[in-house]
ROSE-4610 file (N, C-alpha, C; in Angstrom, 1 decimal, always signed):
// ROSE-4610
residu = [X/X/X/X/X/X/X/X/X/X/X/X/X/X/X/X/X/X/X/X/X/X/X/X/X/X/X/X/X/X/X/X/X/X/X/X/X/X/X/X/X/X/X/X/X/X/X/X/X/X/X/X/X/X/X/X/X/X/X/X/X/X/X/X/X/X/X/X/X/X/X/X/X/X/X/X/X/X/X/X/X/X/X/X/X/X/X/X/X/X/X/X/X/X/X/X/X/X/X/X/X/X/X/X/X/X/X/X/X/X/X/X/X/X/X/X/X/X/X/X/X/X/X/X/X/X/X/X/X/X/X/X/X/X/X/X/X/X/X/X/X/X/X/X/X/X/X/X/X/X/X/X/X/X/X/X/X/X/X/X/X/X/X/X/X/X/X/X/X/X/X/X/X/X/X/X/X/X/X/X/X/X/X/X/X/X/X/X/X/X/X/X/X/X/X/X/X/X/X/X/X/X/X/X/X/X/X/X/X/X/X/X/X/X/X/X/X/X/X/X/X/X/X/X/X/X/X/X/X/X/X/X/X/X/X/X/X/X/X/X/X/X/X/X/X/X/X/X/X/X/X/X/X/X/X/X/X/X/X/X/X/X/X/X/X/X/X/X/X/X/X/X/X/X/X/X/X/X/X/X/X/X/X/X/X/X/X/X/X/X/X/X/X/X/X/X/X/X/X/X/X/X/X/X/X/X/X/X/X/X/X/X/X/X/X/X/X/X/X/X/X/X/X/X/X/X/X/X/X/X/X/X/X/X/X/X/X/X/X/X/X/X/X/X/X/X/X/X/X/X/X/X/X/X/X/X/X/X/X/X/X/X/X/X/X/X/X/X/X/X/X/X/X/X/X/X/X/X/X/X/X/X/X/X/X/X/X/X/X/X/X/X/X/X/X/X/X/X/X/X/X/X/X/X/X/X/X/X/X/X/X/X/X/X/X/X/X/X/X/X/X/X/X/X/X/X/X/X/X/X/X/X/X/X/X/X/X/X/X/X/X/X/X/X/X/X/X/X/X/X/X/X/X/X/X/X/X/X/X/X/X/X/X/X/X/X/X/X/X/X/X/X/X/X/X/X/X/X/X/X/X/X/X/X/X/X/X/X/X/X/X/X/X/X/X/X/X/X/X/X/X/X/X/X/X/X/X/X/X/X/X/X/X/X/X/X/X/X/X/X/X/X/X/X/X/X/X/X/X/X/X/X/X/X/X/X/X/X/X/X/X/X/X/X/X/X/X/X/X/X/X/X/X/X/X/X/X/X/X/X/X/X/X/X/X/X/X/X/X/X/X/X/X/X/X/X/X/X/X/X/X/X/X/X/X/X/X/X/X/X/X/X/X/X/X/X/X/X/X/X/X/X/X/X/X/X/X/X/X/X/X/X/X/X/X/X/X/X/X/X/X/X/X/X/X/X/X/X/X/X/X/X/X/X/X/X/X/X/X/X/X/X/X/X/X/X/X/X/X/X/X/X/X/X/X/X/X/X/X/X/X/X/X/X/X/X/X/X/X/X/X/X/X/X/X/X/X/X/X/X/X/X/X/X/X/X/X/X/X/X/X/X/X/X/X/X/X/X/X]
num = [1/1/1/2/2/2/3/3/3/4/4/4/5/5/5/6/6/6/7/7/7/8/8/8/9/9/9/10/10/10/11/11/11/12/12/12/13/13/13/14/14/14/15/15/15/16/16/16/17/17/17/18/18/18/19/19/19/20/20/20/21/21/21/22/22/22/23/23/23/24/24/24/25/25/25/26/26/26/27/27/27/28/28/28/29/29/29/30/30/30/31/31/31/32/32/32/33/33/33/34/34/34/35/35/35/36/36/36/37/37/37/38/38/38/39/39/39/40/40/40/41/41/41/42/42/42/43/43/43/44/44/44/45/45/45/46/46/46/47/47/47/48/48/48/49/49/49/50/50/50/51/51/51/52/52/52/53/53/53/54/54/54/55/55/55/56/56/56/57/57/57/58/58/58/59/59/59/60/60/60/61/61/61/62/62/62/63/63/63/64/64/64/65/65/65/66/66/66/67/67/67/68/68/68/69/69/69/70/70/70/71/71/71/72/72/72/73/73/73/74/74/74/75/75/75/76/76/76/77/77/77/78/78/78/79/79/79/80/80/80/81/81/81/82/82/82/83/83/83/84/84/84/85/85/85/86/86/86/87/87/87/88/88/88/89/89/89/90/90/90/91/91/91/92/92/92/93/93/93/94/94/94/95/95/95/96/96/96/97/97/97/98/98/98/99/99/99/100/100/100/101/101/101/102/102/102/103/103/103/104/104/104/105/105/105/106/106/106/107/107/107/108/108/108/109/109/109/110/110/110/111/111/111/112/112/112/113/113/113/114/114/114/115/115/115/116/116/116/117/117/117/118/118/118/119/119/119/120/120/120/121/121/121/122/122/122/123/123/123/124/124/124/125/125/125/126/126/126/127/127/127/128/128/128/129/129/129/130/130/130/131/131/131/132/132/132/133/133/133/134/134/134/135/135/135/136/136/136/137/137/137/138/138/138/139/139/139/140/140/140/141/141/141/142/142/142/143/143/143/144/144/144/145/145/145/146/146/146/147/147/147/148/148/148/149/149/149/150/150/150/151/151/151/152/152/152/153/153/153/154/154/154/155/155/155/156/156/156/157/157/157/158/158/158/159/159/159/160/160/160/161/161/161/162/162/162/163/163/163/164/164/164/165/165/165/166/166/166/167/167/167/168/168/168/169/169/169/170/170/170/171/171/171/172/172/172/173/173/173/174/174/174/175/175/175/176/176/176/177/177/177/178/178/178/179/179/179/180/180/180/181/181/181/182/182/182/183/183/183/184/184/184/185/185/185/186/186/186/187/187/187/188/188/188/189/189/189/190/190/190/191/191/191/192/192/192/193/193/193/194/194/194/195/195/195/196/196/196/197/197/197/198/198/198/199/199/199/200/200/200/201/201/201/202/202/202/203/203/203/204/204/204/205/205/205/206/206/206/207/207/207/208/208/208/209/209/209/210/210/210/211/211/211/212/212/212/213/213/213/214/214/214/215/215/215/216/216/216/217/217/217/218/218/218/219/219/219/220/220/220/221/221/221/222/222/222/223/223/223/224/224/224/225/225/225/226/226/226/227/227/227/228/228/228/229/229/229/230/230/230/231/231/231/232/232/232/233/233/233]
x = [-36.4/-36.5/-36.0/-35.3/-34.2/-35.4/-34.9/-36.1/-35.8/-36.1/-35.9/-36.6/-36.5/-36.9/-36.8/-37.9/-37.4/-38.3/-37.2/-38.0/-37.7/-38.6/-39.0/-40.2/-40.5/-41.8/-41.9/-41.7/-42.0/-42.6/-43.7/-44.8/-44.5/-44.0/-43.6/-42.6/-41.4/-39.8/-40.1/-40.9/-40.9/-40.9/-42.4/-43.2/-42.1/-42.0/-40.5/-39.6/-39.0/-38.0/-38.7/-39.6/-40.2/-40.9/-40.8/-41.4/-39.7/-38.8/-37.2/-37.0/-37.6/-36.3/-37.7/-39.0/-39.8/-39.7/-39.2/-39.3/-38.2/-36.8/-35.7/-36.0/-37.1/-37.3/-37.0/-36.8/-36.9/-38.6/-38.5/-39.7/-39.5/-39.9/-40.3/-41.5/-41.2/-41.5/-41.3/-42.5/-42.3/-42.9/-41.8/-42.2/-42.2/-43.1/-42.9/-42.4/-42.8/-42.5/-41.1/-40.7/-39.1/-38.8/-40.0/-40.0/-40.1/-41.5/-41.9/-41.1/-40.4/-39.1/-37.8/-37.9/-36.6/-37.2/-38.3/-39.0/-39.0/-39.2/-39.6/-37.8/-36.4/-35.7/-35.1/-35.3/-34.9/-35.1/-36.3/-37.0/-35.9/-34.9/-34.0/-34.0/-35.8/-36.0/-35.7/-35.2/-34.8/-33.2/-32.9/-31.8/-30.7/-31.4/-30.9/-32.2/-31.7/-32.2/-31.8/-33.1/-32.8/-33.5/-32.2/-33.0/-32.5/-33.9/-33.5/-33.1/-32.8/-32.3/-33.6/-34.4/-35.0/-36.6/-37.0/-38.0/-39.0/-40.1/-40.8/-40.5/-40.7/-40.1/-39.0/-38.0/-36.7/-36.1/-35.0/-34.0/-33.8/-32.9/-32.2/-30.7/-29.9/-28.9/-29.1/-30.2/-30.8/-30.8/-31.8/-32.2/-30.9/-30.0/-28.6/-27.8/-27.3/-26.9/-28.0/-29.5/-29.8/-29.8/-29.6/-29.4/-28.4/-27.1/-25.9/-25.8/-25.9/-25.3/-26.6/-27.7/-28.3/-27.8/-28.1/-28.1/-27.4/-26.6/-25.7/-26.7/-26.6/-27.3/-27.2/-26.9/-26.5/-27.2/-26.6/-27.4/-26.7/-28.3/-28.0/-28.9/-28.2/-28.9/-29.3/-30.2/-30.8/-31.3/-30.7/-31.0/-30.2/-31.2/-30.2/-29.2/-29.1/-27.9/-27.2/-26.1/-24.9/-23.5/-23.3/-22.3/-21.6/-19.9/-19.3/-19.5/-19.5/-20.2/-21.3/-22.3/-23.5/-23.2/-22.1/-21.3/-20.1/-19.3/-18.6/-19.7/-20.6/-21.8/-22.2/-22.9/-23.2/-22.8/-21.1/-20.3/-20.3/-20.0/-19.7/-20.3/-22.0/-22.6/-22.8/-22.3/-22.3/-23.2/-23.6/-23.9/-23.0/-23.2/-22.3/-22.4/-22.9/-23.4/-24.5/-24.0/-25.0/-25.6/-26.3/-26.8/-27.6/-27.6/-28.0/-29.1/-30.3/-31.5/-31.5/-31.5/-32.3/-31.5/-31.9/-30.6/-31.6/-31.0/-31.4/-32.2/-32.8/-33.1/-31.8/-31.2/-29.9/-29.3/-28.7/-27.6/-28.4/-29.8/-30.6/-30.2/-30.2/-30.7/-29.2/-28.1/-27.0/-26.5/-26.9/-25.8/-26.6/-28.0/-28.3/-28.1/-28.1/-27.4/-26.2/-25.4/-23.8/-23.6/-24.4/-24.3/-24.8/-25.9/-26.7/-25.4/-24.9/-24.2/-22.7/-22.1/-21.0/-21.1/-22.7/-22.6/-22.5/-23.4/-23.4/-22.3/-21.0/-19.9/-19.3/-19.3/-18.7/-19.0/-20.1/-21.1/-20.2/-20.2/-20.0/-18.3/-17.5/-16.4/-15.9/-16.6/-17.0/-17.1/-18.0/-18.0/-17.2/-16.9/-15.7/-14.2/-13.6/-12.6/-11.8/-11.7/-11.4/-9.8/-9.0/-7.3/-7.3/-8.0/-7.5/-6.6/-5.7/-4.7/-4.3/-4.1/-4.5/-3.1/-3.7/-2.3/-2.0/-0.7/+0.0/+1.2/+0.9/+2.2/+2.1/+2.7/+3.2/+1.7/+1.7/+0.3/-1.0/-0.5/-2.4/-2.4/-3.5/-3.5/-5.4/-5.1/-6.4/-6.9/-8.2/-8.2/-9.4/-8.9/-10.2/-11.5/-11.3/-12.4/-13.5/-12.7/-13.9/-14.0/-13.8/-13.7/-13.5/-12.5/-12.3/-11.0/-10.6/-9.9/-8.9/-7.8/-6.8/-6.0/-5.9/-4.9/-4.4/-3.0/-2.1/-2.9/-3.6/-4.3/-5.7/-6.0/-7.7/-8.3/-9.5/-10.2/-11.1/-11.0/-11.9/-12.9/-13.8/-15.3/-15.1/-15.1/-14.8/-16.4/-16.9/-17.8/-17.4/-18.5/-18.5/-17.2/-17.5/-16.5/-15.7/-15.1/-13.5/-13.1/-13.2/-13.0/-12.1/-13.2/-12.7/-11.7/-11.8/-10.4/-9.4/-9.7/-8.0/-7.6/-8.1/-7.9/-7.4/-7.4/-7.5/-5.6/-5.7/-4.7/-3.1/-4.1/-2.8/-2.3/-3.1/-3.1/-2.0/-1.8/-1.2/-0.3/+0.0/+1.3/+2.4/+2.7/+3.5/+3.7/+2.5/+1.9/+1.0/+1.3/+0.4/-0.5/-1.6/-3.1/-4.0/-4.2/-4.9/-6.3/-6.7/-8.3/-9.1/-8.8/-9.9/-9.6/-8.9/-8.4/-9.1/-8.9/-9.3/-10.8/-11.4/-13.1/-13.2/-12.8/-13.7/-13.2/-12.3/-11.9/-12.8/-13.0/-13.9/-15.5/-16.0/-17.3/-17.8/-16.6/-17.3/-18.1/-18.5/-18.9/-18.1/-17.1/-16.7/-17.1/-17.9/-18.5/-19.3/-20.0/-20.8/-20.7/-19.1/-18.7/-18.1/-17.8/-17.3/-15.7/-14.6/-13.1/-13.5/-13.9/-14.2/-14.6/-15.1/-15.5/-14.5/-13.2/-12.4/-11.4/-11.2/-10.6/-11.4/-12.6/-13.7/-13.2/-13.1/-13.0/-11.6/-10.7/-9.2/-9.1/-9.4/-9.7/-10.5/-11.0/-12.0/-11.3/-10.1/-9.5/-8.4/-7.8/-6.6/-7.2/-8.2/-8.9/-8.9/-9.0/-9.3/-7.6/-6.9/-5.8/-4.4/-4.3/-3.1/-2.9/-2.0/-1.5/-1.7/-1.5/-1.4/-2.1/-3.4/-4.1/-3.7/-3.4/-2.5/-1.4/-0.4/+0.7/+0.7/-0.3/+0.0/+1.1/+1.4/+2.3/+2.1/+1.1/+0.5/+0.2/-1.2/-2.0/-1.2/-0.6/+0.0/-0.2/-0.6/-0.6/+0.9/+0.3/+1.7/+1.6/+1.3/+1.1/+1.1/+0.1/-0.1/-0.3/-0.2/-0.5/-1.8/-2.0/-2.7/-2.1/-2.8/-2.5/-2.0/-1.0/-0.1/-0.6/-0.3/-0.2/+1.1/+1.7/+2.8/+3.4/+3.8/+4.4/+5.6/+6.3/+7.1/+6.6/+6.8/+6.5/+8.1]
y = [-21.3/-22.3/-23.6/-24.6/-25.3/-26.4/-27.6/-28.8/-29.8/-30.5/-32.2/-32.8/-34.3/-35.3/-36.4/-36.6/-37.6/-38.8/-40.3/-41.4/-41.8/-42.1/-42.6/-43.7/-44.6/-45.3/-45.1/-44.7/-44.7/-42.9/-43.1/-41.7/-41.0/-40.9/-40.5/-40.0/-40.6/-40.1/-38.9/-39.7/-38.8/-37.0/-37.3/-35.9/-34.9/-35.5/-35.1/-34.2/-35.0/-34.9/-33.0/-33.6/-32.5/-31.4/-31.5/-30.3/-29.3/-30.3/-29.8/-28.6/-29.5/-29.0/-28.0/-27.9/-26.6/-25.3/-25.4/-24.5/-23.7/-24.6/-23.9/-23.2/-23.5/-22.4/-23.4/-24.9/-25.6/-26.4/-26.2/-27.3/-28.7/-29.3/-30.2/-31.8/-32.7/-33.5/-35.1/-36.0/-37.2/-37.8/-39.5/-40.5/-41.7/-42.7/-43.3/-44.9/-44.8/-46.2/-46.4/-47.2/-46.9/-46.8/-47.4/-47.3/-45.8/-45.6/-44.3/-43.3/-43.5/-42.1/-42.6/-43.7/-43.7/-42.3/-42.9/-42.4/-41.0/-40.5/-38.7/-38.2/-39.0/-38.8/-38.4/-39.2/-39.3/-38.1/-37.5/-36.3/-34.9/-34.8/-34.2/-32.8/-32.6/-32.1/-31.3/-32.0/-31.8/-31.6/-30.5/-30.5/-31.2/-32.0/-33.2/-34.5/-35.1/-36.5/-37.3/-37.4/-38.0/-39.3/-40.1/-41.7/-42.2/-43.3/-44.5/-45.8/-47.0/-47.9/-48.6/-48.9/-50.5/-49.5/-49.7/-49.3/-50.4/-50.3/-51.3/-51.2/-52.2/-52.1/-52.1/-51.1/-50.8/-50.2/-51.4/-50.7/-49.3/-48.6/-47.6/-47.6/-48.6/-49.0/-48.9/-49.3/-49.8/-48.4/-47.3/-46.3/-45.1/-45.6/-44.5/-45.2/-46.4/-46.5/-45.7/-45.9/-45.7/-44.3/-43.6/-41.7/-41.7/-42.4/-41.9/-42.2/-42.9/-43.3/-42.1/-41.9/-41.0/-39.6/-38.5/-37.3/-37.2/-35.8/-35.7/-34.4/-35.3/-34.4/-35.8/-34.3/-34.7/-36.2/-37.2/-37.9/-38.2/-37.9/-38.0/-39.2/-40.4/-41.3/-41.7/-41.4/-41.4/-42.7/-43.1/-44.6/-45.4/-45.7/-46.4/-47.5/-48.0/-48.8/-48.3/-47.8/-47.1/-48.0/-49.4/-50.2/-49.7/-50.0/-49.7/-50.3/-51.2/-52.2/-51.6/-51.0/-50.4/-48.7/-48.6/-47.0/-47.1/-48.1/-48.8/-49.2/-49.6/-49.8/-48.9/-47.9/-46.6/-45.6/-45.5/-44.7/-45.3/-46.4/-47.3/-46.8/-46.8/-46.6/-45.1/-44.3/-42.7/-42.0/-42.7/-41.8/-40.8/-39.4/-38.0/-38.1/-39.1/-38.8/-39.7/-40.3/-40.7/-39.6/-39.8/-39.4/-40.4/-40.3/-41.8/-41.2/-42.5/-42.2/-42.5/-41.8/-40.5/-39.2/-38.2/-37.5/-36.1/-35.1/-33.2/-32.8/-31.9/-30.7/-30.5/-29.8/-28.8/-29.8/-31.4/-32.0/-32.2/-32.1/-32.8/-31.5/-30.3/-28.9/-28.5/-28.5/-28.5/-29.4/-30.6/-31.3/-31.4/-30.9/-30.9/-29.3/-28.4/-26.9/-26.8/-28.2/-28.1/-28.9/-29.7/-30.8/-30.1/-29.2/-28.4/-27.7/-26.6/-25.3/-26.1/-27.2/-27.5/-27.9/-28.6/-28.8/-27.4/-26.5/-25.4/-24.9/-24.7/-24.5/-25.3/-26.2/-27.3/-26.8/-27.0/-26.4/-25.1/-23.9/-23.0/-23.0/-23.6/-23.4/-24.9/-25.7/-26.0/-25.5/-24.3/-23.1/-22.0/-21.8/-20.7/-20.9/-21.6/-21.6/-22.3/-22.2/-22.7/-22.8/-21.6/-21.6/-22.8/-23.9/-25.3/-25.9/-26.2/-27.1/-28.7/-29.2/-30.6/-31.2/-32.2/-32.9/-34.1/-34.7/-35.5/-36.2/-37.0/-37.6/-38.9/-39.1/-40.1/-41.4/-42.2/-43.2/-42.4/-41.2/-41.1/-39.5/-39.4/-37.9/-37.4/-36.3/-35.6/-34.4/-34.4/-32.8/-32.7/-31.8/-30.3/-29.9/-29.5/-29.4/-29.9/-31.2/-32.1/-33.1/-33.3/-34.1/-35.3/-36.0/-37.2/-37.5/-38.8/-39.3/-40.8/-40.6/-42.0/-42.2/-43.1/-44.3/-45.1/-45.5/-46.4/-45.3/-44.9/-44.5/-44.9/-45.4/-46.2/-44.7/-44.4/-43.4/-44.4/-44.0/-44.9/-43.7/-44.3/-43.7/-43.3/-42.0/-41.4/-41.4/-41.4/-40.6/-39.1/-39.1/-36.8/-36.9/-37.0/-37.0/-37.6/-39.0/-39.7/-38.7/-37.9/-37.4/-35.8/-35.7/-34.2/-34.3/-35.8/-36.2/-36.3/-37.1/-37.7/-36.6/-34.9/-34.2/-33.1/-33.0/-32.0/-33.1/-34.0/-34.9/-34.7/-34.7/-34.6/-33.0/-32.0/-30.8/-30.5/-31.0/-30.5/-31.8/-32.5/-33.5/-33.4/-34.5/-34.4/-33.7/-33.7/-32.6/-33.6/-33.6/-34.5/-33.8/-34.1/-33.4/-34.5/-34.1/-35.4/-35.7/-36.8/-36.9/-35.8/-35.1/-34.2/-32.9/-32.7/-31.5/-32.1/-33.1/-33.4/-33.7/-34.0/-34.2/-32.7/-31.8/-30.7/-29.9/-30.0/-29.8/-30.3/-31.7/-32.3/-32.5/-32.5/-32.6/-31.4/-30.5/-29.4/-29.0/-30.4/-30.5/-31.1/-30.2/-31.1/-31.1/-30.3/-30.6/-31.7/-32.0/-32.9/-35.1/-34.2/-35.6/-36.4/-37.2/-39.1/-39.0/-38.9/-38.9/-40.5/-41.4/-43.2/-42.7/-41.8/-41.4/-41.2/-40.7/-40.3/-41.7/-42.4/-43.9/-44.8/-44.8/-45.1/-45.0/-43.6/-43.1/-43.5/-43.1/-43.2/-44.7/-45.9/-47.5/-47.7/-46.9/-46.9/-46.4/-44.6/-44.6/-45.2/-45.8/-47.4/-48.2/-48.4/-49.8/-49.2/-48.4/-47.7/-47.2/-46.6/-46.0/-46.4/-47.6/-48.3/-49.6/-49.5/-51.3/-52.4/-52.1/-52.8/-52.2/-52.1/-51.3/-51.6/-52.7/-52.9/-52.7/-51.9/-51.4/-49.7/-49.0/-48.0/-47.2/-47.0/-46.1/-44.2/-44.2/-42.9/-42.2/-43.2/-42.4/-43.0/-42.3/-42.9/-42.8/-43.7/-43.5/-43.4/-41.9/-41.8/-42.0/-42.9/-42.9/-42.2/-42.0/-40.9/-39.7/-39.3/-38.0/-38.0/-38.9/-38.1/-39.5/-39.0/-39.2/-38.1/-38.1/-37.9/-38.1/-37.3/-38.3/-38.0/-38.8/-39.3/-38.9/-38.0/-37.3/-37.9/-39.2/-40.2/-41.2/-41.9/-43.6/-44.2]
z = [-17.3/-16.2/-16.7/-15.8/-16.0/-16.1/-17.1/-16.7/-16.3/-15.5/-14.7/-14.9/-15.3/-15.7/-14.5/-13.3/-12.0/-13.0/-13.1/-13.2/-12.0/-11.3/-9.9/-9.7/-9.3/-9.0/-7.5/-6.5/-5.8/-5.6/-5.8/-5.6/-4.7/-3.2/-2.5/-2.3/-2.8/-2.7/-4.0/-5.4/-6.3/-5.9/-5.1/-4.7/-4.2/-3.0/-2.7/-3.0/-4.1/-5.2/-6.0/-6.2/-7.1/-6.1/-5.2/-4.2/-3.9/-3.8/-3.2/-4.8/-5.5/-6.6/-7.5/-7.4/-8.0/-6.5/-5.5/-4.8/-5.1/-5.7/-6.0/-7.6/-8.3/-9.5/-10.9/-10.9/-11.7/-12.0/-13.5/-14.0/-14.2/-13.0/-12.9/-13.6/-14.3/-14.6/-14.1/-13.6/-13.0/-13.9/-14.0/-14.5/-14.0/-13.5/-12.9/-13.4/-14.8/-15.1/-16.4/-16.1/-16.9/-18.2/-19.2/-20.1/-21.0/-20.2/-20.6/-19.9/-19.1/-18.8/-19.0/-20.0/-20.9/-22.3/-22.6/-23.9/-23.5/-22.4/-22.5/-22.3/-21.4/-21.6/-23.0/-23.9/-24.9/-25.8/-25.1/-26.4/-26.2/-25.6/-25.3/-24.7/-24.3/-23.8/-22.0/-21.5/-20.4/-19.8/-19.0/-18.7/-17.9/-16.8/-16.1/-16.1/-15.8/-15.5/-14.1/-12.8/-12.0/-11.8/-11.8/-12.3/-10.9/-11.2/-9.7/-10.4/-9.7/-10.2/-10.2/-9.5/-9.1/-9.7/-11.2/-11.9/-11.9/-12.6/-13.4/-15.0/-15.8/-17.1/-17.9/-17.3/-17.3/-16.2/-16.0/-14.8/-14.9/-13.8/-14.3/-15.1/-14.9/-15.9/-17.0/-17.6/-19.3/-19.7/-18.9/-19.1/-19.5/-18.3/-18.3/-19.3/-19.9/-21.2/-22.3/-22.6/-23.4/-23.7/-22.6/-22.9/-23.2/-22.4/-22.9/-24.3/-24.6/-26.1/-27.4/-26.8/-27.5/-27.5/-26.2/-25.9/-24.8/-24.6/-23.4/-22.8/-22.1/-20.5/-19.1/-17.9/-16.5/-16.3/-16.0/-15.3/-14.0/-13.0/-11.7/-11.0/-10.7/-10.1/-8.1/-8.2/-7.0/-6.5/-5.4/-5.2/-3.4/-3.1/-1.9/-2.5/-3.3/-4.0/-4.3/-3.0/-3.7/-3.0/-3.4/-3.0/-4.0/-4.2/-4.6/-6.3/-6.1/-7.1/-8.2/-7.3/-8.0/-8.7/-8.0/-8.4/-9.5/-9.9/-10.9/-12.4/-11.9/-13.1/-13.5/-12.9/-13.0/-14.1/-13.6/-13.6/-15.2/-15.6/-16.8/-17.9/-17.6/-18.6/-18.5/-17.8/-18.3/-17.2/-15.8/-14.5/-14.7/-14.3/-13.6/-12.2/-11.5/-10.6/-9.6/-8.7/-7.6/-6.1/-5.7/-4.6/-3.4/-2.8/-1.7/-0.9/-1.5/-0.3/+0.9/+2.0/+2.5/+2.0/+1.2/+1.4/+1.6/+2.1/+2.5/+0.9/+1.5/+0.5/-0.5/+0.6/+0.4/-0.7/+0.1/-0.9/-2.6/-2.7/-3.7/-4.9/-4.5/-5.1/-5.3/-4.2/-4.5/-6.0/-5.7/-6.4/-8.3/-8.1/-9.5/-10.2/-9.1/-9.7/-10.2/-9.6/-10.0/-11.4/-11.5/-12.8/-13.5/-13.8/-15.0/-15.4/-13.7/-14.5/-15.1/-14.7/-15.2/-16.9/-17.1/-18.5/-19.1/-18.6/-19.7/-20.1/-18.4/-19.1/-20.2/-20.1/-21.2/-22.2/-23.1/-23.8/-24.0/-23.4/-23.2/-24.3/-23.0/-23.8/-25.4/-25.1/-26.6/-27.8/-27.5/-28.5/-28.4/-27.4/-27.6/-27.2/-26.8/-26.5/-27.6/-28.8/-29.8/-29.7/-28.2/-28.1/-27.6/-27.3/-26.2/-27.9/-27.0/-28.6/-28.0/-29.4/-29.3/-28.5/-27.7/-26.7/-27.8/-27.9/-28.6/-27.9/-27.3/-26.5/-27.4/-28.6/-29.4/-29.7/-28.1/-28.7/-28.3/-28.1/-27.3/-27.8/-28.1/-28.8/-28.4/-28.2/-27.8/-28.4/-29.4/-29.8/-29.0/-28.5/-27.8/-28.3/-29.4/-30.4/-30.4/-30.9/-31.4/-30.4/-29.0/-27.8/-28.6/-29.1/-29.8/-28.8/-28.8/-28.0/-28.9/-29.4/-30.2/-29.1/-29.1/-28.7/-29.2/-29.7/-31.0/-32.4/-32.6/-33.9/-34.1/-32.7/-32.7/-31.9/-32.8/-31.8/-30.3/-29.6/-28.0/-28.0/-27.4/-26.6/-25.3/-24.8/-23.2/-23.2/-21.8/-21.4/-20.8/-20.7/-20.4/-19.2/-18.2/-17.1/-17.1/-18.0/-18.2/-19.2/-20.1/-21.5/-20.7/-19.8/-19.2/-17.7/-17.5/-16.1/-17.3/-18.1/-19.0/-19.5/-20.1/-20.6/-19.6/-18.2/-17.4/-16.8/-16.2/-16.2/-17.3/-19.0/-20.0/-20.2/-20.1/-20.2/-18.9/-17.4/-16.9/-16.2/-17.4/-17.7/-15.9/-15.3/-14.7/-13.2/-13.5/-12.3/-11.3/-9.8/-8.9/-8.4/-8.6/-7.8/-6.9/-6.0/-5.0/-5.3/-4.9/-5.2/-5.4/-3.7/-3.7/-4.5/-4.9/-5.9/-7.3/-7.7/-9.3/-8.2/-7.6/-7.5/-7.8/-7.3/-6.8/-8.4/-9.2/-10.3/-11.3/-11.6/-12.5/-12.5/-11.0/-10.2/-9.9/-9.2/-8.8/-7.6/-6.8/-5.7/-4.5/-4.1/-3.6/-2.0/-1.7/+0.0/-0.1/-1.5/-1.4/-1.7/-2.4/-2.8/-2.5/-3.2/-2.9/-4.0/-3.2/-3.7/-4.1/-4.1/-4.8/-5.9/-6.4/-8.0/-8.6/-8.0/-9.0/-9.6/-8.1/-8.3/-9.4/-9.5/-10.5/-11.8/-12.0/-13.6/-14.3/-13.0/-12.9/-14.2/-12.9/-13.3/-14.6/-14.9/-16.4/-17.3/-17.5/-18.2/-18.6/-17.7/-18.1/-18.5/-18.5/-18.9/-20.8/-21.0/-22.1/-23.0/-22.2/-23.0/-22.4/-21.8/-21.0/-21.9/-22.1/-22.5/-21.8/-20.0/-19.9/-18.4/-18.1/-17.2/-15.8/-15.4/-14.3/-13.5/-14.7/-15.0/-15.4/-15.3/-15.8/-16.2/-17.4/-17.5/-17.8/-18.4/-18.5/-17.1/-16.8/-15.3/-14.3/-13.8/-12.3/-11.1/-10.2/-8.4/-8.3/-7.3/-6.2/-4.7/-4.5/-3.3/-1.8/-1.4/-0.9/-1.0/-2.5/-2.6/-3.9/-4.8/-5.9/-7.5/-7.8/-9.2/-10.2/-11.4/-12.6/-13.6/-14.6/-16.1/-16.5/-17.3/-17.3/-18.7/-19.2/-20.6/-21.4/-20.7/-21.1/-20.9/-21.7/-21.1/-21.8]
């Protein structure tokens, strides 16, 4: 049985939360105050994590840097602050994911079935697919393996979902795929999702492996159709 971790303070949305998602066959766990569902996130106990933003103690921001940078597992943030602004932040410190209050049974149970089973794949082929071979286009180099990421010869820090767009991107060099083809490629949900997530991550990995992020020469818009990565510069 799969485990969830809701930090929530509001008792009600919590219940909720945990009524949608123990009928679907998951163990369920609520926290209401931020500190202490930073602290039980941490114990690495659980297989997603659905955080809200507006806690007591600790935000949800504080909380989703402090997992990321500890343990990898889903984080799904649940929150009516979903301005673009608040999904840029998010996304920054290592969200996989928003969902917007009021939202269905269906989208709640959907979109945390899809973030569990996509990590396990990962996981999955982490350990077995040892044929992925490492990309080398001169300044920027990628091994599979060990999810490490150089640029000029500097290793950079991806999160889970920039690490697997810039690798899915370099692997099929020169090739245009449209938003919704890389969402439903990288996310996996795509009846459920927001094509703005990918523009997100897109803007996060130039900020990261572009000279001159403005300018891209690697990731490229083509207008109207999709984004490239770019095998010459």
């Amino acid at each position: 049985m799969k485990k969830i971790l809701i930090i929530e303070d509001d008792a009600a949305v919590a219940n909720i939360e945990r009524d949608f998602l123990e009928i679907s066959g998951f163990d369920v766990t609520i926290e209401s105050d931020g500190v202490k569902g930073m602290e039980r996130a941490l114990t690495g106990l659980y297989d997603l994590i659905l955080l809200d933003l507006m806690l007591p103690g600790k935000d949800g921001y504080e909380i989703c840097k402090a997992i990321r940078t500890r343990i990898d597992v889903p984080i799904l943030m649940a929150t009516a602050r979903t301005t673009d602004e608040d999904k840029v932040r998010g996304f920054g410190l290592g969200a996989d994911d928003y969902i917007s209050k009021p939202f269905s049974s269906t989208e709640l149970v959907a979109r945390v079935k899809a973030h569990i089973a996509q990590y396990e794949r990962l996981k999955s082929n982490t350990r077995l697919n040892t044929a992925e071979r490492e990309l080398d286009f001169d300044d920027l180099r990628i091994n599979p393996k060990t999810r490490r990421v150089y640029v000029r010869g500097k290793e950079i820090e991806l999160k889970n979902k920039e690490y697997e767009l810039l690798y899915f991107l370099a692997f099929n060099a020169e090739i245009v795929f449209s938003k919704e083809h890389i969402y439903e490629r990288i996310w996996g949900m795509d009846a459920y999702g927001d094509t703005k997530t990918v523009a997100v991550h897109i803007g996060r990995l130039r900020e990261k492996i572009e000279k001159d992020p403005q300018n891209p020469e690697r990731i490229q818009t083509v207008w109207g159709a999709g984004y490239r990565f770019k095998a010459q510069t």
